[in-house]
N, CA, C and O of each residue as an XYZ file, in Angstrom:
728
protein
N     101.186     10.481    122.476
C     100.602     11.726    121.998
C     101.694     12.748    121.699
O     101.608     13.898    122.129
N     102.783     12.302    120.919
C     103.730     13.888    120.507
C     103.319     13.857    119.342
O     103.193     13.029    118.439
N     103.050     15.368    119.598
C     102.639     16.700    118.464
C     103.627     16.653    116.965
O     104.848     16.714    117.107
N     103.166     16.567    115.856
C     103.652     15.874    114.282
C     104.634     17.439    114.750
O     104.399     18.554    115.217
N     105.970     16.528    114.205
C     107.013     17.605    114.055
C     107.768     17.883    115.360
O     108.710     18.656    115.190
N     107.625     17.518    116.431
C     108.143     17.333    116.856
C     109.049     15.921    117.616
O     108.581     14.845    117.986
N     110.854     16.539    117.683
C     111.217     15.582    118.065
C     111.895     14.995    119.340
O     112.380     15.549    120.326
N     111.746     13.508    118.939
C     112.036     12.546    120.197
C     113.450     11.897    120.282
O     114.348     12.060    119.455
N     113.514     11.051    121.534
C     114.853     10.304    121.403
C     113.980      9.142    122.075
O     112.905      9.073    122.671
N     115.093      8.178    121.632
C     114.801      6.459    121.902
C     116.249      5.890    122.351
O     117.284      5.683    121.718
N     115.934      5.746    123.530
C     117.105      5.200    123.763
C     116.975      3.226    124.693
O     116.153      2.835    125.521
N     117.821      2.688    124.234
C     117.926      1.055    124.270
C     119.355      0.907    125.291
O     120.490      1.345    125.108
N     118.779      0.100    126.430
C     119.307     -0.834    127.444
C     119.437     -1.749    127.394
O     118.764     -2.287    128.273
N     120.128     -2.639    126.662
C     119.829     -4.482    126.870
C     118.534     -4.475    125.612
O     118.612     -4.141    124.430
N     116.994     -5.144    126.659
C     116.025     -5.461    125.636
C     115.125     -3.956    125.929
O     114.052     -3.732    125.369
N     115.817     -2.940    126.961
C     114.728     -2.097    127.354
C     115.004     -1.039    126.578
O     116.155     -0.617    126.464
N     113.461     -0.238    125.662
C     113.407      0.714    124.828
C     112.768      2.124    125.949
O     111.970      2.073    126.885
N     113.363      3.045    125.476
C     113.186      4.345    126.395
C     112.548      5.383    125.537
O     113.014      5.542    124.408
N     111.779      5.936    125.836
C     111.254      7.067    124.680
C     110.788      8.233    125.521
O     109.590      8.419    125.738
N     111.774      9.043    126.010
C     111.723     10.373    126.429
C     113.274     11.042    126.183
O     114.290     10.634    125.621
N     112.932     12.195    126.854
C     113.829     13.211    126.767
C     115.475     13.161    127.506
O     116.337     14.006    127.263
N     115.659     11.992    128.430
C     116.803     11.882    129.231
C     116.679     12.430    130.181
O     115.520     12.437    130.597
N     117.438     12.967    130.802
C     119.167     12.464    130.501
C     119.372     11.344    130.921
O     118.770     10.868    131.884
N     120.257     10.750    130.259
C     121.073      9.426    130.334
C     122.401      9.609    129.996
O     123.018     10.610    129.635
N     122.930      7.750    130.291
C     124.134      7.888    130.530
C     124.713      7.205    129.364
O     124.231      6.105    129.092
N     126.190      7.915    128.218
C     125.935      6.828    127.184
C     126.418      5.473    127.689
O     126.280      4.630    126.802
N     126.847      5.062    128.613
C     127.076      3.542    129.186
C     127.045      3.629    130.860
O     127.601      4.331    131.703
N     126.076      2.512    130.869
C     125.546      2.238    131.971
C     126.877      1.327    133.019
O     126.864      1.218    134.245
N     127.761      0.865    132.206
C     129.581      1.107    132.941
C     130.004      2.095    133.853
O     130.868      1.710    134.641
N     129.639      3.235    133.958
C     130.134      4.176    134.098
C     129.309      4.760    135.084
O     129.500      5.873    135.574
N     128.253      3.874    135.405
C     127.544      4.064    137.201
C     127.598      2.940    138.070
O     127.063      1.844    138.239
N     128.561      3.755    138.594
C     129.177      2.752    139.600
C     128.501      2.946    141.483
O     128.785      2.131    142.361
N     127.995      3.655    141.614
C     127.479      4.366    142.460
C     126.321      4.561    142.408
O     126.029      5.545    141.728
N     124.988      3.698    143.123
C     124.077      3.849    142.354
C     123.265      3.767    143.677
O     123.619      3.013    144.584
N     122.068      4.635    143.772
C     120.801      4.318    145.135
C     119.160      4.329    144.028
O     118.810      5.036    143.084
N     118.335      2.854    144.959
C     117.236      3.445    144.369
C     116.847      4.508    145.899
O     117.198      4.340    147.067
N     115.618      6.082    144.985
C     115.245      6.638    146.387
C     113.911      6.057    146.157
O     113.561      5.881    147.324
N     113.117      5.720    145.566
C     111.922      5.625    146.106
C     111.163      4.751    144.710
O     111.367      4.787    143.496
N     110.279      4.039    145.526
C     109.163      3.796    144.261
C     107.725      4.188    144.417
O     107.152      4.659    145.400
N     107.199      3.838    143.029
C     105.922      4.456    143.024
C     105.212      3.399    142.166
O     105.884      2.707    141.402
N     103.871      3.242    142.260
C     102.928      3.056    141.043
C     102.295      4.140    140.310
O     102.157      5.214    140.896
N     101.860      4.002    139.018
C     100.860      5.172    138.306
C     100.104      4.617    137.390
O     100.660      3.708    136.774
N      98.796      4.909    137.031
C      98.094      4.444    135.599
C      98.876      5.041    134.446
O      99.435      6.126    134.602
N      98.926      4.546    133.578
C      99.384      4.842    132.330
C      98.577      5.901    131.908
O      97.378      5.699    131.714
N      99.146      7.165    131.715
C      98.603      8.452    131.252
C      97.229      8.751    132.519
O      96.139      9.306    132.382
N      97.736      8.250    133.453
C      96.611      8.856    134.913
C      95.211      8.488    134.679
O      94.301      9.183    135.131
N      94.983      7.348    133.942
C      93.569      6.659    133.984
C      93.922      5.493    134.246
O      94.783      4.733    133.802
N      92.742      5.414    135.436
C      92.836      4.301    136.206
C      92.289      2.289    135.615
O      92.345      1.208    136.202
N      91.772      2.759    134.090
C      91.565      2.001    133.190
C      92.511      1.100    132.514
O      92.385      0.077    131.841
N      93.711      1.968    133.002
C      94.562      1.580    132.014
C      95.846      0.946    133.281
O      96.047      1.225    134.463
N      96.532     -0.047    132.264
C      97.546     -0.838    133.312
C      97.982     -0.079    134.056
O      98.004      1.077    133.634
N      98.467     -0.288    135.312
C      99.078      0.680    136.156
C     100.631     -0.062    136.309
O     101.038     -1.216    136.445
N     101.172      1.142    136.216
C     102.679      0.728    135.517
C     103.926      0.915    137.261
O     103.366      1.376    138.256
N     104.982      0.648    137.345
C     105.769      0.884    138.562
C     106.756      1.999    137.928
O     107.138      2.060    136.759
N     107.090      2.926    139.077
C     107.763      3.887    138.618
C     108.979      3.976    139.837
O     108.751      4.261    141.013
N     110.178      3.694    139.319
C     111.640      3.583    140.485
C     112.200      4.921    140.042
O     112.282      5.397    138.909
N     112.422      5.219    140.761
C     113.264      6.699    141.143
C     114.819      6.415    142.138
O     114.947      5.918    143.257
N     115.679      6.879    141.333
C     117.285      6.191    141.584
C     118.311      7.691    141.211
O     118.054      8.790    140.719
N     119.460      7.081    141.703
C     120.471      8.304    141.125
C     121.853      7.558    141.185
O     122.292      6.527    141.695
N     122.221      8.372    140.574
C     123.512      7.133    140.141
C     124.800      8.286    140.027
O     124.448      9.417    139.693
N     126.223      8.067    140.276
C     127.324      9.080    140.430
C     128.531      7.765    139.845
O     128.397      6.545    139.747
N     129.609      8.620    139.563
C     130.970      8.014    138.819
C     131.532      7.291    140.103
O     132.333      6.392    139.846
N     131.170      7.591    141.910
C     131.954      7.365    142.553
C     130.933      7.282    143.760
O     129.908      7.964    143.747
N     131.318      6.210    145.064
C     130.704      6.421    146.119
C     130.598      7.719    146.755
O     129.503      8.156    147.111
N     131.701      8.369    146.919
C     132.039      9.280    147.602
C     130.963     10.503    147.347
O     130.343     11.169    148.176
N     130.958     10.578    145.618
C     129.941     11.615    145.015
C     128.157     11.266    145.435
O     127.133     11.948    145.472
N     128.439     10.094    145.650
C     127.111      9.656    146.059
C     126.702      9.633    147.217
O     125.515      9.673    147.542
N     127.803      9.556    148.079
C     127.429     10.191    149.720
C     126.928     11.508    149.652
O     125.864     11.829    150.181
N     127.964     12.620    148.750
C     127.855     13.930    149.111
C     126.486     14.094    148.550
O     125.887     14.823    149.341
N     125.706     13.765    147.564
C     124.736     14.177    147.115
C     123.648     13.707    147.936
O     122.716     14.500    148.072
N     123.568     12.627    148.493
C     122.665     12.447    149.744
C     122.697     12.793    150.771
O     121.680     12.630    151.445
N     124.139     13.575    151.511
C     123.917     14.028    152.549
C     123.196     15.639    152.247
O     122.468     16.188    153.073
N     123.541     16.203    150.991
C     123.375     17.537    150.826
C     121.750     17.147    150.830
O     120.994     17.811    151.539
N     121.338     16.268    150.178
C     119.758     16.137    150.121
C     118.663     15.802    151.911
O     117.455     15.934    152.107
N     119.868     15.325    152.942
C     119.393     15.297    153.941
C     119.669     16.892    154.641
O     118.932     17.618    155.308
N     120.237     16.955    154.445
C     120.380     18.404    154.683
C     119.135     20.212    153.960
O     118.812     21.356    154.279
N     119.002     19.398    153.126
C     117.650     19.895    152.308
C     116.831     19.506    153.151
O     116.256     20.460    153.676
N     116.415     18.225    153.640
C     115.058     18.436    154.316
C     115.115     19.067    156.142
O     114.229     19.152    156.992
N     116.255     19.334    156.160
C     116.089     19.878    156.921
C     115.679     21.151    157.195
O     115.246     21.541    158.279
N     115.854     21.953    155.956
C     115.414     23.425    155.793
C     114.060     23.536    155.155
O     113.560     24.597    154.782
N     113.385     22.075    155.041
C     111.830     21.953    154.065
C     111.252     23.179    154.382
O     111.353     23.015    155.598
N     110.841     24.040    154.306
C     109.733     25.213    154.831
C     108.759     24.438    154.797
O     108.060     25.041    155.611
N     107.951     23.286    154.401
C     106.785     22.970    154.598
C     107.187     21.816    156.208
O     106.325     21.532    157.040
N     108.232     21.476    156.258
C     108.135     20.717    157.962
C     108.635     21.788    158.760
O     108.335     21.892    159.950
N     109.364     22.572    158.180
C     109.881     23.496    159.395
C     108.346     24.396    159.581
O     108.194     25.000    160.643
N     107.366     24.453    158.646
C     105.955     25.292    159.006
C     105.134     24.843    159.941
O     104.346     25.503    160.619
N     105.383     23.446    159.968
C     104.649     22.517    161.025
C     105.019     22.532    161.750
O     104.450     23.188    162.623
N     106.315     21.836    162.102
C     107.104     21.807    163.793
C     107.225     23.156    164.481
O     107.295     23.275    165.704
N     107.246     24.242    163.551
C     107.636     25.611    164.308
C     105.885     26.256    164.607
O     105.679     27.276    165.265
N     104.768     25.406    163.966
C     103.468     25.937    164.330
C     103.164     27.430    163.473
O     102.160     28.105    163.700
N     104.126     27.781    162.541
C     103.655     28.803    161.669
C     102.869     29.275    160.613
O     102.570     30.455    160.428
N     102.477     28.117    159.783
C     101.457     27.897    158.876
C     101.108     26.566    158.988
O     101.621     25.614    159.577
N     100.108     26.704    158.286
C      99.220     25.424    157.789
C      98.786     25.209    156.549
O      98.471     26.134    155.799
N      98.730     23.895    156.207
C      98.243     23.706    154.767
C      96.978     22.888    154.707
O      96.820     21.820    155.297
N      96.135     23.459    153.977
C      94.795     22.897    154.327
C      94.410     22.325    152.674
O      94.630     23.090    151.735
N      93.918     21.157    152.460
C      93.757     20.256    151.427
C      92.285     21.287    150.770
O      92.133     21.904    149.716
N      91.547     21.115    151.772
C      90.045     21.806    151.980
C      89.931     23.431    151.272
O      88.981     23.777    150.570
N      90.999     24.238    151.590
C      91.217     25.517    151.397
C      91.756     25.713    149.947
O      91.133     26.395    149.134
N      93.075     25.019    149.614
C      93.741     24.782    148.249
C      94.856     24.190    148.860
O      95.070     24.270    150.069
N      96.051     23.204    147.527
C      97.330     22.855    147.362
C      97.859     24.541    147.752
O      97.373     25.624    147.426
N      98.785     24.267    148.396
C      99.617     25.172    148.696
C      99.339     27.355    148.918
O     100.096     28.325    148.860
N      97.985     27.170    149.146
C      97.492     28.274    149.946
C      97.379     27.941    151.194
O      96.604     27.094    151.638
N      98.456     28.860    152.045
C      99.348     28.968    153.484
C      97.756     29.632    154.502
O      96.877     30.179    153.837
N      97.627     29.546    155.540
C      97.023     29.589    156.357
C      97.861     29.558    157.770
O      98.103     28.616    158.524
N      98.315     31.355    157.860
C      99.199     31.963    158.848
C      98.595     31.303    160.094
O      97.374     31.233    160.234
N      99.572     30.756    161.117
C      99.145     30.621    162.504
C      99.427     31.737    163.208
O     100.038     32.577    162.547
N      99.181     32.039    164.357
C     100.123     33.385    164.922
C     101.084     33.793    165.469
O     101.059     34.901    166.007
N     102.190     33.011    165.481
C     103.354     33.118    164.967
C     103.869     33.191    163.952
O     104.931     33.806    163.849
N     103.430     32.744    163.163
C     103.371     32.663    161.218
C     103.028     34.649    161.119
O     103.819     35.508    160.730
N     101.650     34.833    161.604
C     101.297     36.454    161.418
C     102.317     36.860    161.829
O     102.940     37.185    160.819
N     102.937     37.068    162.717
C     103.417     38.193    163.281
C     104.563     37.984    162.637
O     105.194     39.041    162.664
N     105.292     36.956    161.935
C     106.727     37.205    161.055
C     106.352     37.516    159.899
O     107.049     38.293    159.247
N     105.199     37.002    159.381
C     104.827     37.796    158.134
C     104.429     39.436    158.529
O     104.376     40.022    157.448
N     104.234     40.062    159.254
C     103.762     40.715    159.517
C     104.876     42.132    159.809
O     104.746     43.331    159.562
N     106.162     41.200    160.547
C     107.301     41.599    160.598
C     108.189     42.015    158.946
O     108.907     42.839    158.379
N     107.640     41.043    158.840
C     108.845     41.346    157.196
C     107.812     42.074    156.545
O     108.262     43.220    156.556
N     106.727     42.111    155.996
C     105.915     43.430    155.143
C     106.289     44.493    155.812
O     106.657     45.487    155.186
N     106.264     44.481    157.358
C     106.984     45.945    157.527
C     107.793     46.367    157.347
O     107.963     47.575    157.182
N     108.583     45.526    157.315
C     110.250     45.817    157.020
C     110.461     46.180    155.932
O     111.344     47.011    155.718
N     109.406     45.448    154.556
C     109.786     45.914    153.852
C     108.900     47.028    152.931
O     109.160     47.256    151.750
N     108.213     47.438    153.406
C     107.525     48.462    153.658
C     108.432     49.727    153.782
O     108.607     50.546    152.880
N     108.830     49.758    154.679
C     109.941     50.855    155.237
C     110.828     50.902    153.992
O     110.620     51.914    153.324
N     111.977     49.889    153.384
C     112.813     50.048    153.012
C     112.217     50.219    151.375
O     113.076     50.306    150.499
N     111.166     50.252    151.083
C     110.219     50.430    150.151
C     110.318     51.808    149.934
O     110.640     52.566    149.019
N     109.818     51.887    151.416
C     109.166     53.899    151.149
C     110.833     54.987    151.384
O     111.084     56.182    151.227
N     111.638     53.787    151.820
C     112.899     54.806    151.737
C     113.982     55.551    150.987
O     114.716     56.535    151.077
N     113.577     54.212    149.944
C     114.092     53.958    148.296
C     113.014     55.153    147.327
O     113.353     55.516    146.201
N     111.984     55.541    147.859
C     110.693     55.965    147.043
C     109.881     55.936    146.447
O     109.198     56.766    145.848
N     109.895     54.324    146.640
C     108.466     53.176    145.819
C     107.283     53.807    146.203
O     107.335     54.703    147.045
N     106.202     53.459    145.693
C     105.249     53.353    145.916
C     104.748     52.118    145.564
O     105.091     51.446    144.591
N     103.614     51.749    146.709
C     102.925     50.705    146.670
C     101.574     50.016    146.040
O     100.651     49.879    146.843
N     101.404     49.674    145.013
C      99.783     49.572    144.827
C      99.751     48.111    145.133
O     100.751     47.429    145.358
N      98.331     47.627    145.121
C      97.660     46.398    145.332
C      96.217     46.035    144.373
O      95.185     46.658    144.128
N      96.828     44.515    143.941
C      96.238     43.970    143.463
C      94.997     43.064    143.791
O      95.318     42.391    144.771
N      93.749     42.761    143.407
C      93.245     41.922    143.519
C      94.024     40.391    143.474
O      95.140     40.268    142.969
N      93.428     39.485    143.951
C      94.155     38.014    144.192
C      93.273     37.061    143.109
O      94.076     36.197    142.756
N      92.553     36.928    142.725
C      91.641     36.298    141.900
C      91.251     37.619    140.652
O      91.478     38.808    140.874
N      90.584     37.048    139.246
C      90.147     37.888    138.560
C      89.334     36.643    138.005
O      89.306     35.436    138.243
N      88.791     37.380    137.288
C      87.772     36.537    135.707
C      88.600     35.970    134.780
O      89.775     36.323    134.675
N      87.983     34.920    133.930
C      88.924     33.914    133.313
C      89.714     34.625    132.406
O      90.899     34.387    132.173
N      88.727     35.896    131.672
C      89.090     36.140    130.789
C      90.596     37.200    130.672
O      91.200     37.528    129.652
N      90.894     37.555    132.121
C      91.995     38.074    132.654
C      93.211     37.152    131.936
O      93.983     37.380    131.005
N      92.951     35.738    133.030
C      94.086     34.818    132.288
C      94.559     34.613    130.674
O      95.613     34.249    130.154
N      93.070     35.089    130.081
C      92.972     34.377    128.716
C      94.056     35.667    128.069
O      94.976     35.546    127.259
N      93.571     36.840    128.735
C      94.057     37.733    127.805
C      95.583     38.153    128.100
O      96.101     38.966    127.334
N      96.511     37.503    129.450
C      97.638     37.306    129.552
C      98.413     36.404    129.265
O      99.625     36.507    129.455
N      97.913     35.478    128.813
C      98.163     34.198    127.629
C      98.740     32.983    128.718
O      99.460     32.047    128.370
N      98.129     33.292    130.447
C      98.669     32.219    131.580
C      97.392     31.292    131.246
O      97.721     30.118    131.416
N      96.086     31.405    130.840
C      95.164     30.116    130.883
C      95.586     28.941    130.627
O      95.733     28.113    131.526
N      95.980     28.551    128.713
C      96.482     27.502    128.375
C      97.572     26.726    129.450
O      97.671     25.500    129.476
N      98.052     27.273    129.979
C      99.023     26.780    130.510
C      98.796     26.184    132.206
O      99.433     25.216    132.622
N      98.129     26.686    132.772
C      97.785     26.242    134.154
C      96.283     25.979    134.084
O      95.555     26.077    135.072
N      95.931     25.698    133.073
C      93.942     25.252    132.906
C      94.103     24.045    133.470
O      93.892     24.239    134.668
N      94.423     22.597    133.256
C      94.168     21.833    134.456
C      94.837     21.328    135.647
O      94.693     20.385    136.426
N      95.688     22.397    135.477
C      96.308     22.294    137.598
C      95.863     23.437    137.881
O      95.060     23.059    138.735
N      95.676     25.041    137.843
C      95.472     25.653    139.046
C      93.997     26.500    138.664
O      93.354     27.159    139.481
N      93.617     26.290    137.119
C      92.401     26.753    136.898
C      91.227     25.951    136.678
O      90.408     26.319    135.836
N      91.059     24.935    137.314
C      89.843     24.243    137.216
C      88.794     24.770    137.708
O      88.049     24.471    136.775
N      88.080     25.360    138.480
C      87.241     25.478    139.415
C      86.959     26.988    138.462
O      85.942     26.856    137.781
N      87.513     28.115    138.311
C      87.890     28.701    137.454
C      87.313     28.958    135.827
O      87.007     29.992    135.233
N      87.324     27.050    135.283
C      87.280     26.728    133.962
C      86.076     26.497    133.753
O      85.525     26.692    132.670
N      85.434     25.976    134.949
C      84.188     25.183    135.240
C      82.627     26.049    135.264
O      81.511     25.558    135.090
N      82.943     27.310    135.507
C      81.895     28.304    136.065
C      82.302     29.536    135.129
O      81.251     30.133    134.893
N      83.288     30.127    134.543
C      84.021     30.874    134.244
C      83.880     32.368    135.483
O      84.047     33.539    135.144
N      83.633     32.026    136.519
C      84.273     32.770    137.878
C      84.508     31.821    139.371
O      84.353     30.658    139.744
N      84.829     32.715    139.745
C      85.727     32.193    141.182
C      84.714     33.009    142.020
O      84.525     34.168    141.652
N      83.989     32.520    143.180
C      83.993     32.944    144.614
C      84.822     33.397    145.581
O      85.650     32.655    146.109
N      84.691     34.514    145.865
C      85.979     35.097    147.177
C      85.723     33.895    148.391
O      84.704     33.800    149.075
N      86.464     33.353    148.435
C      86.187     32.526    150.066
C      86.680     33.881    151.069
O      87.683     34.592    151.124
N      85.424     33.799    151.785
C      85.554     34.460    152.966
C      86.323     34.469    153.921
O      86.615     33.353    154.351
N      86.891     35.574    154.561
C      87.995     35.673    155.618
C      87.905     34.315    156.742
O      88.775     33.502    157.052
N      86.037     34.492    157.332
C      85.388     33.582    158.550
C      85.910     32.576    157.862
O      86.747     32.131    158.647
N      85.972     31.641    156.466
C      85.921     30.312    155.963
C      87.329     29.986    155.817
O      87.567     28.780    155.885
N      88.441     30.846    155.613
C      90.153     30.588    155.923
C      90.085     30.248    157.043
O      90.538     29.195    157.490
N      89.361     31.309    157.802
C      89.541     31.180    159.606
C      89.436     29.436    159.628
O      90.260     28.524    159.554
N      88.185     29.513    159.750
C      87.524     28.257    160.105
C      88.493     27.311    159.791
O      88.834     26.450    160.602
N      88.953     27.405    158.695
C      90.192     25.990    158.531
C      91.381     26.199    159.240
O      92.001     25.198    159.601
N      91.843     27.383    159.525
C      92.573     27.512    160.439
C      92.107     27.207    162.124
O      92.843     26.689    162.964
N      90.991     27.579    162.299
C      90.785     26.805    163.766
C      90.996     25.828    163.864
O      91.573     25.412    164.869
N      90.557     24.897    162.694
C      90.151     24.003    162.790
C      91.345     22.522    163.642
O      91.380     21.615    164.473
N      92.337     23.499    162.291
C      93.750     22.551    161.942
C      94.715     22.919    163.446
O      95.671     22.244    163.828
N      94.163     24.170    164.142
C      95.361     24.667    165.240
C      95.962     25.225    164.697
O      96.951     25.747    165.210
């Protein structure tokens, strides 16, 4: 499905034909240093109708050495995950039920969030800001007329797309998933 006029690259391995955007390497000589990280399966274009294809995920460097450093820096990344350090430290929660990635403060979570709005609050009102506040949800036609619809209509505006409004979920109904989860 690319749009007439726009263009592509094709790039050839041996007998294997590639048809995306890269990056690549112009000779595959020249990775000498190579990890797979992970594999996956997927349907072809995310219908489950259709062959389901394997997807390897790898990285490749001029040198071992470069290839240590880039995996240790990446173990070192998960060590700062904010989504495991939210868990092990008991500060938020992520609830499937609630949304992808709408946080659900524990209370320790409150009280550092709670800490830093003040903080910056203060250094807000010291500078001579003023503060207003927004609603968190609006009507579709909000999105439409800031030109964000097209663009997040089927990841974060479905529900949204479907009714053309949103329900406030209630404070009690966050709660509740927060009891729920601890």
């Amino acid at each position: 499905d690319i749009p007439e006029g726009e263009e592509i690259s094709i790039y050839k391995n041996g007998d294997f034909w590639d048809l995306c955007a890269g990056p690549h390497v112009g000779r595959t000589g020249n990775c000498k240093a190579f990890k797979v990280m992970s594999v996956a399966s997927a349907f072809y274009k995310g219908d489950n109708t259709r062959p389901q294809l394997q997807r390897i995920y790898g990285t490749c460097f001029k040198n071992k050495t470069m290839l240590d450093e880039h995996l240790e820096k990446l173990e070192e990344a998960k060590k700062r995950d904010h989504r495991r350090l939210g868990k092990e430290l008991g500060i938020f929660h992520i609830d499937e039920a609630v949304g992808q990635g709408l946080i659900l403060w524990k209370p320790k979570g409150g009280l550092m969030r709670r800490a830093l709005q003040d903080f910056i609050t203060e250094e807000l009102d010291k500078q001579g800001y003023s503060q207003v506040f927004t609603p968190h949800i609006g009507k579709l036609d909000l999105y439409r007329t800031s030109g964000h619809f097209p663009y997040y209509q089927e990841s974060q505006y479905p529900a949204i797309a479907e009714r053309d409004a949103l329900e406030k979920l209630s404070d009690e109904g966050a709660s509740c998933a927060t009891l729920v989860n601890g």
